[in-house]
gemmi code that builds the backbone of each chain (N, CA, C; Angstrom):
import gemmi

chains = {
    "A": [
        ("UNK", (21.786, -13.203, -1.552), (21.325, -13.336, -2.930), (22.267, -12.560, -3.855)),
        ("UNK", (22.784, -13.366, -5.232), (23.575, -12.396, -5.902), (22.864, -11.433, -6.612)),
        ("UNK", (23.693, -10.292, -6.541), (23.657, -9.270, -7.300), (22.752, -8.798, -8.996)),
        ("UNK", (22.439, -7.952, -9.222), (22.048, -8.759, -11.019), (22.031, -7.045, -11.339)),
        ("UNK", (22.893, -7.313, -12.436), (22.782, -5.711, -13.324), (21.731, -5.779, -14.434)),
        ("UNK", (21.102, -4.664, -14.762), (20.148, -4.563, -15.676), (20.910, -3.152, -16.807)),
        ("UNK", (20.534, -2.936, -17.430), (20.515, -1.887, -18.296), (19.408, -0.472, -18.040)),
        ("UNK", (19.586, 0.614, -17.922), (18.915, 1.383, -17.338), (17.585, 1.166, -18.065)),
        ("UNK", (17.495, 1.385, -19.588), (16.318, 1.803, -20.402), (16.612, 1.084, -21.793)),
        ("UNK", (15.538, 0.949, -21.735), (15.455, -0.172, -23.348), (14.336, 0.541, -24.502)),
        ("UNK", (14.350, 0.383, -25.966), (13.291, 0.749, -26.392), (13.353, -0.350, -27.077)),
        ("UNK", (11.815, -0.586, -28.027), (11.711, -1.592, -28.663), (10.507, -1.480, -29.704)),
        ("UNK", (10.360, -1.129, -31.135), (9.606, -1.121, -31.797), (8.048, -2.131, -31.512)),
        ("UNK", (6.939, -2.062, -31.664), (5.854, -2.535, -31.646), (5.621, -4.076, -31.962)),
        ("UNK", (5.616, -4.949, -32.117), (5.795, -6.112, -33.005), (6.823, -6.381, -32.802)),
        ("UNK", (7.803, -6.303, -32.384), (9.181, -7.065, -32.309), (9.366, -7.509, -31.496)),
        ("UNK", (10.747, -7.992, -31.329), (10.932, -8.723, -30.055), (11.569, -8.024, -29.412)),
        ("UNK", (11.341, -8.183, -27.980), (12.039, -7.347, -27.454), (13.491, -8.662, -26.615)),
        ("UNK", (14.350, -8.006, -26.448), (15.437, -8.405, -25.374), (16.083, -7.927, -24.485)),
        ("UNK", (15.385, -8.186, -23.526), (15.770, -8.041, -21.579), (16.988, -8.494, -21.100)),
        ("UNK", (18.159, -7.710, -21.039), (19.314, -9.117, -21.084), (19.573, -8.316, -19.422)),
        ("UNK", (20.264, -9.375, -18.636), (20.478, -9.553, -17.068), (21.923, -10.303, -17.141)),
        ("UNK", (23.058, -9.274, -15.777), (23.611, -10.121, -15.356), (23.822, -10.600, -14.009)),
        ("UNK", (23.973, -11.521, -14.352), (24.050, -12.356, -12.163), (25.581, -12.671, -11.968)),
        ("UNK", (26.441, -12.361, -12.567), (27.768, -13.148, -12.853), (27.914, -13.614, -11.310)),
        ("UNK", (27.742, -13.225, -10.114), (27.602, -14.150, -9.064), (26.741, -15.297, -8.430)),
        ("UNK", (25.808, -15.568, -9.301), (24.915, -16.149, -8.853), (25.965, -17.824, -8.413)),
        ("UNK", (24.880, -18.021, -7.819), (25.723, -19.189, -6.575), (24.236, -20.672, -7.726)),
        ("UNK", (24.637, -21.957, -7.121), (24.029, -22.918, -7.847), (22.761, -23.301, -7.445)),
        ("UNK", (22.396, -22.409, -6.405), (20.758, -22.985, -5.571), (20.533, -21.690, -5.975)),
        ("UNK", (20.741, -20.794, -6.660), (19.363, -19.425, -6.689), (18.758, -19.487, -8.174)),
        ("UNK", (17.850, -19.190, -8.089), (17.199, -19.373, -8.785), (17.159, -17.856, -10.169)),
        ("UNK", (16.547, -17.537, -11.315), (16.534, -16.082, -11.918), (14.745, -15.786, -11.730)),
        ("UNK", (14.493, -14.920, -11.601), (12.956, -14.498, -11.528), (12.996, -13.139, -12.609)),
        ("UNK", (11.863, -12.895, -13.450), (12.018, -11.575, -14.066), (9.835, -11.718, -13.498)),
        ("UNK", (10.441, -10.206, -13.327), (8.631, -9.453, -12.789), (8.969, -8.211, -13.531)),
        ("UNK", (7.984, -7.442, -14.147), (7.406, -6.736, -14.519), (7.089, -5.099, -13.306)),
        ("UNK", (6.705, -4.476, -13.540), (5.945, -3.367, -12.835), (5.530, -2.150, -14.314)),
        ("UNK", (4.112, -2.590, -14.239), (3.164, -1.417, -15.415), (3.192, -0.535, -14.505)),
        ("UNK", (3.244, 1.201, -15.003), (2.780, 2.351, -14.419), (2.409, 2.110, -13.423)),
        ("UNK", (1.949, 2.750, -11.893), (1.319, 2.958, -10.738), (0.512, 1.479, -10.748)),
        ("UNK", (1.059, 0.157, -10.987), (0.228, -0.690, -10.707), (1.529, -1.777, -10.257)),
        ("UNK", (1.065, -2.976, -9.379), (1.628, -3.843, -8.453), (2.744, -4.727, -9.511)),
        ("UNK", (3.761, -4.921, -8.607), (4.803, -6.354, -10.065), (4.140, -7.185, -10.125)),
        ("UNK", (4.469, -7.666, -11.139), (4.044, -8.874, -11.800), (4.691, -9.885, -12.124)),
        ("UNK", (4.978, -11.061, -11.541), (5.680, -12.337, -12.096), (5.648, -12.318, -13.385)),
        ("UNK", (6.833, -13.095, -14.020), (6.668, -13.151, -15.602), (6.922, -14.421, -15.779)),
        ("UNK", (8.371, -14.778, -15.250), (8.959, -16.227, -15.259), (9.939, -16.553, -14.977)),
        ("UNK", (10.704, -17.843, -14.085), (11.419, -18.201, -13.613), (12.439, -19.197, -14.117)),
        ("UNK", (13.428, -19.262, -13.569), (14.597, -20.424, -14.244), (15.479, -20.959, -13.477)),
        ("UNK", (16.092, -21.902, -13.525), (16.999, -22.200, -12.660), (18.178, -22.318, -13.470)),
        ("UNK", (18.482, -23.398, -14.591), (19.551, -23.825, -15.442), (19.073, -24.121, -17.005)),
        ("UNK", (18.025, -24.437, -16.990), (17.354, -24.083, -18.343), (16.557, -23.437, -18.956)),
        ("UNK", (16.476, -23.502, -20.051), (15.748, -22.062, -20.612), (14.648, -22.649, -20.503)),
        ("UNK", (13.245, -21.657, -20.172), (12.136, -21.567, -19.863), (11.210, -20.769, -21.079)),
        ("UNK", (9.900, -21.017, -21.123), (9.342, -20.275, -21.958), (7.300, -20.700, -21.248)),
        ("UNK", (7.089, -19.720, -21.392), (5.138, -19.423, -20.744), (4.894, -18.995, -21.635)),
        ("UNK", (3.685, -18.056, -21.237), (2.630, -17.488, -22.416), (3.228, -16.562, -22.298)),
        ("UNK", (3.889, -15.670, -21.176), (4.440, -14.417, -21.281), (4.909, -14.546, -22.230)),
        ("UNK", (6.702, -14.597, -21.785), (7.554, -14.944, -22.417), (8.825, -16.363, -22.490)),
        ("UNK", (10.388, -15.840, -23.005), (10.715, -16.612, -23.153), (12.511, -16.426, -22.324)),
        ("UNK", (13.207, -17.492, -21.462), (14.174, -17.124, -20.784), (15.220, -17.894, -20.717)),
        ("UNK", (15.830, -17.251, -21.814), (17.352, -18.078, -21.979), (18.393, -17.711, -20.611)),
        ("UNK", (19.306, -18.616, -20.476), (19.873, -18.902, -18.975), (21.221, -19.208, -19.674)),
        ("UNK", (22.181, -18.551, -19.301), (23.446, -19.084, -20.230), (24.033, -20.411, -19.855)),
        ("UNK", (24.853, -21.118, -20.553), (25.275, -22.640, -19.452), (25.926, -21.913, -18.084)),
        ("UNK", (26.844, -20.918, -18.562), (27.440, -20.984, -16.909), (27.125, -20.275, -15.889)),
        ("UNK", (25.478, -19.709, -16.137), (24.150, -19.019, -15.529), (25.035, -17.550, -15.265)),
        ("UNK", (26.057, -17.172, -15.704), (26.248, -15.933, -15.455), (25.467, -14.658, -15.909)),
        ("UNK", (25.038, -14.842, -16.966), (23.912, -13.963, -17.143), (22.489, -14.914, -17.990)),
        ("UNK", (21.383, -14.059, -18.325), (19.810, -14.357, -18.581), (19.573, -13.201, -19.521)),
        ("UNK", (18.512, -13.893, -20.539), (17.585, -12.837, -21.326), (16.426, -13.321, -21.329)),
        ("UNK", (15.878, -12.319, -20.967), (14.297, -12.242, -20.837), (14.003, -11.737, -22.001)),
        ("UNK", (12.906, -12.528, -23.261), (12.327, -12.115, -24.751), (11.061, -12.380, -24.664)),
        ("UNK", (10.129, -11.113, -24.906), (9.203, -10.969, -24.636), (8.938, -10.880, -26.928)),
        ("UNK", (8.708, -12.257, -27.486), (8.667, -12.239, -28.809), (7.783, -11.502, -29.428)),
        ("UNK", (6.685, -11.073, -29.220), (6.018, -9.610, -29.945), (5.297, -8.684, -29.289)),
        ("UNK", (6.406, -8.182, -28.680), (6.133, -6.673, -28.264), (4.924, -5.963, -28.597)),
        ("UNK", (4.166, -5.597, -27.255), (2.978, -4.668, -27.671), (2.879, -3.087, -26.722)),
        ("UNK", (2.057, -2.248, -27.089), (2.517, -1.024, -26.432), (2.076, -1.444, -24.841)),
        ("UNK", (1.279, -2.239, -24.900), (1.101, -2.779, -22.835), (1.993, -3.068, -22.384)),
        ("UNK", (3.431, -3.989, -22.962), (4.316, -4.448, -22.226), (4.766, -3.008, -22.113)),
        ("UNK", (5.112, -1.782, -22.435), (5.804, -0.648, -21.537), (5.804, -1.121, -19.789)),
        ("UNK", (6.754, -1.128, -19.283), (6.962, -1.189, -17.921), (8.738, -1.700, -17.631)),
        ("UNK", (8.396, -1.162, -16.208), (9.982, -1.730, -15.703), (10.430, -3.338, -15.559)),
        ("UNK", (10.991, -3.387, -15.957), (11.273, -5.367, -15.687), (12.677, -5.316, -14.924)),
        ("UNK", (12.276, -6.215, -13.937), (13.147, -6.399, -13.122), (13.559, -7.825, -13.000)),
        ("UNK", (14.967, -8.407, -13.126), (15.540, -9.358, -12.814), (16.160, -9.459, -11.224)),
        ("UNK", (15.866, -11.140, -11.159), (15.983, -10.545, -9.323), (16.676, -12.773, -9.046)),
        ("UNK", (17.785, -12.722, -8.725), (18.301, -14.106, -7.942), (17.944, -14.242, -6.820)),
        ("UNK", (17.258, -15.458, -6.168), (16.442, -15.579, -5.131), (17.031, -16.786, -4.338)),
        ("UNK", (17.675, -16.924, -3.628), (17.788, -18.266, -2.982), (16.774, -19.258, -2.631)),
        ("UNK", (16.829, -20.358, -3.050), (15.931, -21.406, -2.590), (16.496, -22.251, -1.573)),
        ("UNK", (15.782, -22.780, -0.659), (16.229, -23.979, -0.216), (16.280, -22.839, 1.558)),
        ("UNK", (16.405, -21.867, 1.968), (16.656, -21.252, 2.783), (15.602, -20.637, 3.414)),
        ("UNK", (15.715, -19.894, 4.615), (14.517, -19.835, 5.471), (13.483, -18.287, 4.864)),
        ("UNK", (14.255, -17.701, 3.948), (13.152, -16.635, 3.039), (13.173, -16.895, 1.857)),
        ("UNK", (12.143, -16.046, 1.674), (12.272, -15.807, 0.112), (11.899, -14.389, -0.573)),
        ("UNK", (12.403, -13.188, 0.686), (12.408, -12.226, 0.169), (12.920, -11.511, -1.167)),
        ("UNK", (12.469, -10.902, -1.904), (12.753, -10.453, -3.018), (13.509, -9.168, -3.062)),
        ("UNK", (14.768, -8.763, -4.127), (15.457, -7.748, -3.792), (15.392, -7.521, -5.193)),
        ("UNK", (14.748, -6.138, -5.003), (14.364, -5.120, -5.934), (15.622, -4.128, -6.624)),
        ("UNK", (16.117, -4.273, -7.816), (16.983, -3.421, -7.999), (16.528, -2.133, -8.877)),
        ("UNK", (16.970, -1.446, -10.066), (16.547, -0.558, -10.245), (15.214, -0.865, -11.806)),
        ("UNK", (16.454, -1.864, -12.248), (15.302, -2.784, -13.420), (15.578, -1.950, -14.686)),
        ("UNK", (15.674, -2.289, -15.881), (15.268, -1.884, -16.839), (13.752, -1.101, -17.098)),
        ("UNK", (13.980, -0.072, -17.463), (12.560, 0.514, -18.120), (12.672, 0.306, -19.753)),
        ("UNK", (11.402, -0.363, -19.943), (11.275, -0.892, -21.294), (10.120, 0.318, -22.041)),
        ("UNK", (10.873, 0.598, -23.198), (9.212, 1.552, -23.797), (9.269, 0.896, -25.464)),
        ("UNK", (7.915, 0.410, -25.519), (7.590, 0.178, -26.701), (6.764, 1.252, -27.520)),
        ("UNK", (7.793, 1.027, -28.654), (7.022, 2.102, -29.306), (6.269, 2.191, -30.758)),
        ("UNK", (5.107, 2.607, -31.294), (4.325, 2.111, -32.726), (5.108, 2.463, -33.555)),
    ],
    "B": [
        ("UNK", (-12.382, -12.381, -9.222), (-11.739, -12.335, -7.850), (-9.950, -11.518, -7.734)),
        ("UNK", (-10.396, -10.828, -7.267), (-9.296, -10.252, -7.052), (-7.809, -11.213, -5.777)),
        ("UNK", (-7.054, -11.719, -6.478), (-6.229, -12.407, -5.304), (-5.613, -11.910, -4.185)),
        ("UNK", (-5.030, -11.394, -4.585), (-4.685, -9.981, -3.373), (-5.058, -8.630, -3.581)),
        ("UNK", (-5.424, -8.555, -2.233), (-6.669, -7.196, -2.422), (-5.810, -6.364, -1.317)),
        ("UNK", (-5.671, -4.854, -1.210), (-5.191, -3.782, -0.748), (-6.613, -2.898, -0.342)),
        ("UNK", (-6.563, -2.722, 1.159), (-7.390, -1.446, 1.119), (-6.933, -0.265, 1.772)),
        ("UNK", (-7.037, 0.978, 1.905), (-8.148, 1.311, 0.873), (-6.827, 1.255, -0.321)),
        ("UNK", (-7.061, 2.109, -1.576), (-6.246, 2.617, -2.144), (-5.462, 3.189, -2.293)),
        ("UNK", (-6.177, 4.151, -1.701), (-5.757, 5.729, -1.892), (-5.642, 6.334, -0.505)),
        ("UNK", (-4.583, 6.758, 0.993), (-4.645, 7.271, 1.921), (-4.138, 8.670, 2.312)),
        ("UNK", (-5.099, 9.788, 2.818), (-4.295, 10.895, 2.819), (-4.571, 11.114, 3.891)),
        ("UNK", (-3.612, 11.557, 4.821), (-3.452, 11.981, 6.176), (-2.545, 12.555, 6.532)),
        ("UNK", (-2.604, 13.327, 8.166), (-1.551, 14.468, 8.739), (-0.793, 14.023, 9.002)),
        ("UNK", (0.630, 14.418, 9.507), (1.465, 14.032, 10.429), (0.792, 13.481, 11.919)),
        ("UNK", (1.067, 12.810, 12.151), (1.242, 12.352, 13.623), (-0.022, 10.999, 14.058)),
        ("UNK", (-0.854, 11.045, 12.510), (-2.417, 10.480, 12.671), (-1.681, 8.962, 12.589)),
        ("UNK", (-2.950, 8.237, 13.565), (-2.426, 6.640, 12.940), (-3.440, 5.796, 12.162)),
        ("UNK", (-2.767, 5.236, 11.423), (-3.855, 4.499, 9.725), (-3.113, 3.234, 9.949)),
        ("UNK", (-4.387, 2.540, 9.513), (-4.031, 1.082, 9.206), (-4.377, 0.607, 7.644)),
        ("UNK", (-3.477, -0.110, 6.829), (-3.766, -1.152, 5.570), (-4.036, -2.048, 5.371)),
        ("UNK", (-5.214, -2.350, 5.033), (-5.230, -4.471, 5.264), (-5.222, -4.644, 4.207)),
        ("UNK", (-4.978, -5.736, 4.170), (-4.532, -7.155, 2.667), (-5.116, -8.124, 3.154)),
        ("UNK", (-5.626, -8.499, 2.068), (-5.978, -9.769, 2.348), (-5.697, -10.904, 0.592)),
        ("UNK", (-5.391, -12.165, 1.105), (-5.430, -13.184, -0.420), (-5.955, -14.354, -0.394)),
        ("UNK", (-6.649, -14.430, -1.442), (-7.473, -15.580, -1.621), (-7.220, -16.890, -2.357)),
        ("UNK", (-5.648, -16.673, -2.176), (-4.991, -17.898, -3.007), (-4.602, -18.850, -2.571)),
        ("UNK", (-5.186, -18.988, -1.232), (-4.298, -20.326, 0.074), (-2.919, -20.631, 0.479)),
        ("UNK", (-2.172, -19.612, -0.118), (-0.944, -18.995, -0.001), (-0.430, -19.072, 1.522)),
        ("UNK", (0.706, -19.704, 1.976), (1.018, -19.419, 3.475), (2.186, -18.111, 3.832)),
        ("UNK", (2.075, -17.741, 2.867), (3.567, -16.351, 3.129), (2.711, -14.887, 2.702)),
        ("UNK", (2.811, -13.854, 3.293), (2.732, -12.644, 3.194), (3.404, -11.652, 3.296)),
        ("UNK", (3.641, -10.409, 2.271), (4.791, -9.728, 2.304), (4.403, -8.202, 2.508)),
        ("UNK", (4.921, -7.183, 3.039), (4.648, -5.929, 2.893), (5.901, -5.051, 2.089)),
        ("UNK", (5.636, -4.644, 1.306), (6.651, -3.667, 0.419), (6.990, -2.347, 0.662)),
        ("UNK", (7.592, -1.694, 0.658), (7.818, 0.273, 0.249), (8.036, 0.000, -0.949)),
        ("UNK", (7.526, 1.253, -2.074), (8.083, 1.997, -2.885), (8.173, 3.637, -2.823)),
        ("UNK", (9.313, 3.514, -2.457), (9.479, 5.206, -2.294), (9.519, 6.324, -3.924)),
        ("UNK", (9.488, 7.416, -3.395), (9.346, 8.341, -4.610), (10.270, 8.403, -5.750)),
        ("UNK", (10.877, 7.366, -5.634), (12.811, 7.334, -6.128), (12.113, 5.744, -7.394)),
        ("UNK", (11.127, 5.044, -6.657), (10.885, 3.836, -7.272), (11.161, 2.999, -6.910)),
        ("UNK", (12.536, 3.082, -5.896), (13.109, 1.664, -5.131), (11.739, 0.576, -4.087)),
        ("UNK", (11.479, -0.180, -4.545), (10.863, -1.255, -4.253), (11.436, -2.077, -3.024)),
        ("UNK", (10.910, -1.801, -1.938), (12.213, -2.643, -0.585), (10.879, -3.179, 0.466)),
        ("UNK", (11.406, -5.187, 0.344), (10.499, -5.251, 1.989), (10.653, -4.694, 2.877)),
        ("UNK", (9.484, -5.165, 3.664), (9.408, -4.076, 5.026), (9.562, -5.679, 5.805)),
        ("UNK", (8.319, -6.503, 5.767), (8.007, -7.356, 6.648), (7.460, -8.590, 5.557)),
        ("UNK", (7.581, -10.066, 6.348), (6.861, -11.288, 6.056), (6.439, -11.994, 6.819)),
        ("UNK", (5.384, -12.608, 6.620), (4.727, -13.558, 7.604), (4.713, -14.975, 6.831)),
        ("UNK", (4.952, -15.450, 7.211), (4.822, -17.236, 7.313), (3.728, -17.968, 7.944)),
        ("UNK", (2.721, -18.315, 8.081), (1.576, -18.590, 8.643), (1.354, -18.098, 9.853)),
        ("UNK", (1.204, -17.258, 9.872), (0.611, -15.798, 10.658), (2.251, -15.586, 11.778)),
        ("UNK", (3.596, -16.261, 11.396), (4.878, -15.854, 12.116), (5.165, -14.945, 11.744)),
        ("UNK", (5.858, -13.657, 11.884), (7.006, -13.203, 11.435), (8.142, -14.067, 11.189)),
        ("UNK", (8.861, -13.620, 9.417), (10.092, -14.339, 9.466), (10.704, -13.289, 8.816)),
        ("UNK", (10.527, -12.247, 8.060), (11.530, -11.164, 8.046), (10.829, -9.580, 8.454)),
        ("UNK", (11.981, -9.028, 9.417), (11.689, -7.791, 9.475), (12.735, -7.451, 9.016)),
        ("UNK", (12.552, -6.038, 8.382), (14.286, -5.553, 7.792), (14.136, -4.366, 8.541)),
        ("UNK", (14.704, -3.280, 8.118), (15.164, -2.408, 9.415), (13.954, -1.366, 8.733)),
        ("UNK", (13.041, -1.287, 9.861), (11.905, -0.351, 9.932), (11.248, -0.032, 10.984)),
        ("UNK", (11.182, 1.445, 10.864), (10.646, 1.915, 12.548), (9.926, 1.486, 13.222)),
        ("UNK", (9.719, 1.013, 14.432), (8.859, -0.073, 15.250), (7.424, 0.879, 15.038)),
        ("UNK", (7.397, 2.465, 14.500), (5.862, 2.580, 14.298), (5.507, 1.735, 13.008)),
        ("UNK", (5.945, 0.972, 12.623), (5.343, 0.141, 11.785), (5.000, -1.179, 12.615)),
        ("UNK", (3.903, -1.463, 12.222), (3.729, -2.716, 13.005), (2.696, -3.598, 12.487)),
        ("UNK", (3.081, -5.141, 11.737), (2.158, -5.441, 10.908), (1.667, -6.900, 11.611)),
        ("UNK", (0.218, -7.103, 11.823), (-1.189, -7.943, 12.225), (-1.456, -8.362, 11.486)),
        ("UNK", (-1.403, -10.317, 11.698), (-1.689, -10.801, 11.062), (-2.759, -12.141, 11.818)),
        ("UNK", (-4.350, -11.473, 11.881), (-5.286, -12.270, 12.281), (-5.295, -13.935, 11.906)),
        ("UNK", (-4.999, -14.263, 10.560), (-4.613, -15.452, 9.891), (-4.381, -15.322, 8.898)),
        ("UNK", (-3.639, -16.297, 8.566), (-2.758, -16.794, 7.200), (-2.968, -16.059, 5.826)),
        ("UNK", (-4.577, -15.690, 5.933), (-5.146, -14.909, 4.851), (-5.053, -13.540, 4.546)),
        ("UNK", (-4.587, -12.736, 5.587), (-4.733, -11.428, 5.899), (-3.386, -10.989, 6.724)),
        ("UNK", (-3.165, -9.993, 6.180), (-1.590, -9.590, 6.652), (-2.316, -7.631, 6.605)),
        ("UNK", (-2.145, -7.096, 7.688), (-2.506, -5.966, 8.066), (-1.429, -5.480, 8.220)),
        ("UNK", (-1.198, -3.904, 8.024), (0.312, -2.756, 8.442), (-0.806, -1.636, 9.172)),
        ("UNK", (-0.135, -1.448, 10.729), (-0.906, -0.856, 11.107), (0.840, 0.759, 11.116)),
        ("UNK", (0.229, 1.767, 10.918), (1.389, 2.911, 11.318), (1.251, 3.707, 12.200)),
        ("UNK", (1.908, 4.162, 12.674), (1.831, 5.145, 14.487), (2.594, 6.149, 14.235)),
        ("UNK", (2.143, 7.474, 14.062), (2.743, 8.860, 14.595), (2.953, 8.782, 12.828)),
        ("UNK", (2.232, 8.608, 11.759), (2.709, 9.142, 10.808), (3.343, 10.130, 10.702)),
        ("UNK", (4.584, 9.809, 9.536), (5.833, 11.263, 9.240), (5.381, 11.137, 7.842)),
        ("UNK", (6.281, 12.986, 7.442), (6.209, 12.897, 6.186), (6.830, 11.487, 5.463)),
        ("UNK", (7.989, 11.508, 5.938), (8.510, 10.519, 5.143), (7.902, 8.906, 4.882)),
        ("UNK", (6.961, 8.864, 5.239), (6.269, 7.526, 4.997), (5.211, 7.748, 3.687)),
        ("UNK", (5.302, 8.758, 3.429), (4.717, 8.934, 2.388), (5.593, 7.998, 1.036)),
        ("UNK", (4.819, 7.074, 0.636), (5.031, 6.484, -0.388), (3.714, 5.214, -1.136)),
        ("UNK", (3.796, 4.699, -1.817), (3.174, 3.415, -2.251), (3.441, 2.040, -1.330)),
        ("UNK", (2.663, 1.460, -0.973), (2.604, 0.621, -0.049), (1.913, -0.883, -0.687)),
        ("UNK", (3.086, -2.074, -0.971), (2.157, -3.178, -1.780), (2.377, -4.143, -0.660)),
        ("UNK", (1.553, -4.843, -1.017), (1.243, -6.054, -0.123), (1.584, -7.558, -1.631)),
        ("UNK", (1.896, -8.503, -0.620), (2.088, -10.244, -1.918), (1.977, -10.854, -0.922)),
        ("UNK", (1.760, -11.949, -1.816), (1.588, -13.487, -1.277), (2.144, -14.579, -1.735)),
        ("UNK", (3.194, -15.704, -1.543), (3.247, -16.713, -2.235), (2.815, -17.920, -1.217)),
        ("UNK", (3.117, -18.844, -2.336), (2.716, -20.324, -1.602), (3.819, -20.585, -0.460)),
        ("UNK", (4.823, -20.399, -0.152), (5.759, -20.543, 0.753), (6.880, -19.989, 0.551)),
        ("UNK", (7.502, -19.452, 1.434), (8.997, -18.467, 1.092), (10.617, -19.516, 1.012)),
        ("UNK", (10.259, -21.024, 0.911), (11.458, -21.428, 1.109), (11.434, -22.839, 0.252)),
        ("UNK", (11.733, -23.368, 0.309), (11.731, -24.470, -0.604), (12.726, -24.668, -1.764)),
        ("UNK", (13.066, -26.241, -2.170), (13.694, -25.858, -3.444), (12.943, -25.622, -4.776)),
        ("UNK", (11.478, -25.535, -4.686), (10.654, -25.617, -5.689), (10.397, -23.957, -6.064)),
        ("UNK", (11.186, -23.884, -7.350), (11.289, -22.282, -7.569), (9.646, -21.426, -8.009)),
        ("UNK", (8.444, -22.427, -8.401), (7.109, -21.846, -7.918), (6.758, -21.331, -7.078)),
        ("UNK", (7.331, -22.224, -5.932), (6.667, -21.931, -4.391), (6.907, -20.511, -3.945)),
        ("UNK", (8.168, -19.951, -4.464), (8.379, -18.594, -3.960), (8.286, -17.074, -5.074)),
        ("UNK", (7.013, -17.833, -5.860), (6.513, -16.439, -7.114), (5.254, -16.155, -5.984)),
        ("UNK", (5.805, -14.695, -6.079), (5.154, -13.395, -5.123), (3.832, -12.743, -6.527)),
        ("UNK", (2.746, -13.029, -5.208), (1.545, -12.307, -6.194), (1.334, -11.139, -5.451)),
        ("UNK", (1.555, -9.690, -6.473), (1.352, -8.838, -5.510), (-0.210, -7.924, -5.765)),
        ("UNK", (-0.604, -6.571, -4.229), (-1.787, -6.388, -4.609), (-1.753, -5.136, -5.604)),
        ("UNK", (-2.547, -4.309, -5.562), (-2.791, -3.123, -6.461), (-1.945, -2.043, -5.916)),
        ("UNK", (-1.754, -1.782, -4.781), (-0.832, -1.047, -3.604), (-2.054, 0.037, -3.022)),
        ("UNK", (-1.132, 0.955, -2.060), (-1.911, 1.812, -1.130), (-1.129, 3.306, -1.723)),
        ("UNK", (-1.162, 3.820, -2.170), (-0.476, 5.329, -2.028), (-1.232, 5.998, -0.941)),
        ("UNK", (-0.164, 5.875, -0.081), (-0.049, 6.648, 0.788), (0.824, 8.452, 1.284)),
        ("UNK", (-0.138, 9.190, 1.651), (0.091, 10.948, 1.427), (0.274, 11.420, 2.840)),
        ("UNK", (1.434, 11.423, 3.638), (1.439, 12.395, 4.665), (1.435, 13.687, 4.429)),
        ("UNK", (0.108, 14.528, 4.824), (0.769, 15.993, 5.040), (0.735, 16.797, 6.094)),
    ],
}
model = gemmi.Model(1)
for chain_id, residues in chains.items():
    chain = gemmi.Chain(chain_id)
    for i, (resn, *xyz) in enumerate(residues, 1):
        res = gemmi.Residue()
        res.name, res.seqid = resn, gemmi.SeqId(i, " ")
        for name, pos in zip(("N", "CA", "C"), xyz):
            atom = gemmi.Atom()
            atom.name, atom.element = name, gemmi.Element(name[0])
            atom.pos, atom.b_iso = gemmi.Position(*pos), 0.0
            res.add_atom(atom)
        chain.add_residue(res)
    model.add_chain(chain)
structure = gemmi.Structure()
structure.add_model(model)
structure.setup_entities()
C-alpha cells in the first residue's frame, strides 16, 4: 500500500472550513484513498472514500487530484466535535486483505 | 444497537495473569480485525479473520492468540501478560477485506479495551 504524508497539526476556526490535505504521490491505480477520523480515547471512524473522483457524504467532502497524487479531505463547517486526529490511509483493492495502515495523521483542533 | 461491541472496557491486571477480550458485531460483516494502540498513538493490526479464517497475522507474540467461535465474534485471548502490552486494544469489522468495491473494505471499529499491566 502506498505511503501517504499528512501534516502533523492543523487548526481551524469554528464555522469554517476546514482542509485536510494528504499526499499519496505513490499511490498505484487499484488503491483506493480512505480518510477516518479518531475523537479523544474513542474508536476511528470512517469518514469517506475515493478512488478517482471527488466524493462528498454528510460528513464531508474529497477532492482527489487528476493524477491522484495527492487528496483533501473538507470537512465545510467545522464544529468543536470534529477536534480529532484524521488519518489518510491508501488501501489496495482487488487483493487478498484489506488491512489498514495507520500513520501518524493530522491532529485537527477546532477552535471558537 | 451498538455494532461493534468490546468487552470489558476497562482491564487492569498483573504481570504474568491471563485475560481474554471479546468483540462481537452485529452488522453481518464477514471480516474481523484486532488493533494495538500503543502509548505513542501508533494504531497497528495485530490479526484478521475472514469468516472465522485467519488471513492476517503481523508479527505478534504467539501469547496473543485470537478465537473466533463465528463470523460474529472475534475474541483476543493473552498469556503471561507483560508490561508492555499495556495499551488500548480495538476491535472492527467490515463487509469483506478484498474486493474491488471500495465499501466493502470500510472498517467499523469498537469503543476499545484499555488495557493496564501492572
Amino acid at each position: 500500500d502506498a505511503k501517504t504524508t499528512q501534516p502533523p497539526s492543523m487548526d481551524c476556526a469554528e464555522g469554517r472550513a476546514a482542509n485536510l490535505p494528504c499526499n499519496h504521490s505513490t499511490i498505484s491505480g487499484n488503491e483506493y484513498v480512505y480518510w477516518y477520523r479518531q475523537i479523544h480515547s474513542q474508536g476511528p471512524q470512517y469518514i469517506i472514500h475515493g478512488l478517482k473522483n471527488n466524493e462528498t457524504n454528510e460528513m464531508a467532502s474529497l477532492i482527489i487530484t487528476e493524477d491522484r497524487k495527492s487528496s483533501t479531505l473538507i470537512l465545510p463547517h467545522a464544529t468543536l466535535r470534529d477536534t480529532a486526529v484524521y488519518y489518510c490511509i491508501a488501501l489496495l483493492y482487488g487483493g487478498s486483505q484489506g488491512n489498514l495502515i495507520f500513520g501518524k495523521g493530522t491532529k485537527l483542533s477546532v477552535k471558537p | 444497537d451498538t455494532a461493534v461491541s468490546q468487552t470489558p472496557k476497562y482491564l487492569v491486571t498483573q504481570m504474568g495473569n491471563d485475560k481474554s477480550i471479546k468483540c462481537e458485531q452485529n452488522l453481518g460483516h464477514d471480516t474481523m480485525y484486532w488493533y494495538k494502540q500503543d502509548s505513542k498513538k501508533f494504531l497497528k493490526i495485530m490479526f484478521s479473520y475472514n469468516n472465522k479464517e485467519l488471513i492476517i497475522n503481523e508479527t505478534v507474540p504467539n501469547r496473543f492468540s485470537p478465537k473466533s467461535p463465528d463470523k460474529a465474534h472475534l475474541n483476543l485471548h493473552i498469556n503471561s501478560l507483560e508490561l508492555g502490552d499495556s495499551a488500548v486494544y480495538f476491535c472492527a469489522s467490515s463487509p469483506r477485506s478484498s474486493g474491488r468495491d471500495g465499501a466493502k473494505n470500510i472498517q467499523y471499529f469498537g469503543a476499545g479495551t484499555r488495557l493496564s499491566v501492572l
